[in-house]
N, C-alpha and C positions, 0 to 999 in steps of 0.2 A: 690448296686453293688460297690464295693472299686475297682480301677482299680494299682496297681503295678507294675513300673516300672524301670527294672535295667540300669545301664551303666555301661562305667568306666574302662571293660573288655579288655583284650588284650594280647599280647604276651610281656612275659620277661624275662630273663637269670636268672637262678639257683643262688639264693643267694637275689636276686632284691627284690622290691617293688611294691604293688600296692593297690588304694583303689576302693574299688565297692561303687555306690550311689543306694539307693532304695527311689523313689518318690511317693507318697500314694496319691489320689485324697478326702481319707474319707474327712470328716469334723470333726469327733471323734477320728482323728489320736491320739491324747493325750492319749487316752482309752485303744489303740491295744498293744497288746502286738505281739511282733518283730520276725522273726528267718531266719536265712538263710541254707540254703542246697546245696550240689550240687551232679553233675552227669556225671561219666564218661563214655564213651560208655562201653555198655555190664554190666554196675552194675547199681546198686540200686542204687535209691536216696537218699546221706545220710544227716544227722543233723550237721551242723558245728557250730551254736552257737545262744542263743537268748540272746534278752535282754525287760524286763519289760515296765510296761506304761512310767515307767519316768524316766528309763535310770538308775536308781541305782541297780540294778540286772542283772547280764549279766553271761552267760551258758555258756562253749564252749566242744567240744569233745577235749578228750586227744592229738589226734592227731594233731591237731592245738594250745593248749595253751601253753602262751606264746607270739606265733609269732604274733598270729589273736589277733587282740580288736573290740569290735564290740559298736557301739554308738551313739545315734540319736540325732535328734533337731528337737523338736515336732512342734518349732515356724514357720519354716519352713515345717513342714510333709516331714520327708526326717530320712533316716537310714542308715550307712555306717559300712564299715568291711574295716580296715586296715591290708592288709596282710605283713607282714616281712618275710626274709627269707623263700623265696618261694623255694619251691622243684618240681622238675618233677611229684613227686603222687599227688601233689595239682591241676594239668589240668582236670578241668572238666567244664561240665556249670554249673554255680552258681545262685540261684533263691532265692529272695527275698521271703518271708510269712506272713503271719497275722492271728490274732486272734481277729476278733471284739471285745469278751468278755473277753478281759485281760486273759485267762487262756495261763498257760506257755506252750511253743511250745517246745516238744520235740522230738515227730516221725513225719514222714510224712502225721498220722492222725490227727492231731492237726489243721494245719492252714487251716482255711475260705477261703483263699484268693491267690493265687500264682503270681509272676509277669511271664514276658516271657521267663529271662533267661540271662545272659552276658556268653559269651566264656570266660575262663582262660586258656593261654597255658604258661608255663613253660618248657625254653627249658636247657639239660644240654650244 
């Protein structure tokens, strides 16, 4: 059992900054391959961005690149998502993922493992 957990979350003004933290308890953190998602009320959980076992490959949906970077530090077991220029459609909860066996996270069938979630609210 990998246990995943986000922070970091919070409320900020139209144009602002923020980074999410995601903390992995594996032991073969090194291994996983990465992704984050999130979810607004009333929709789907979507795909916002992965990145590989060691950080040199990284995914993001159109609607975020650009703004989003997303990038680990395996020494620590820990994965982040640097948001820029946030907008109002960016408000959802945001959920850390994993893929024990390195395979690339791309839909919501992909990861093994889900954390609990951070609030993002973006106000105009």
């Amino acid at each position: 059992q990998v246990q995943l957990v986000e922070s970091g979350g919070g409320l900020v003004q139209a144009g602002g900054s923020l980074t999410l933290s995601c903390a992995a308890s594996g032991r073969t953190f090194s291994t996983y391959s990465m992704g984050w998602f999130r979810q607004a009320p009333g929709k789907e959980r979507e795909f916002v961005g992965a990145i590989n076992w060691s950080g040199g490959r990284t995914y993001y949906a159109d609607s975020v690149k650009v703004r989003f970077t997303i990038f680990r530090d395996n020494a620590k077991n820990t994965m982040s998502l640097q948001m820029n220029n946030l907008r109002p459609e960016d408000t959802a909860v945001y959920y850390c993922a994993a893929n024990e066996r390195g395979v690339r996270i791309t839909t919501t069938r992909d990861p093994d493992y889900w954390g609990q979630g951070t609030q993002v609210t973006v106000s105009s």
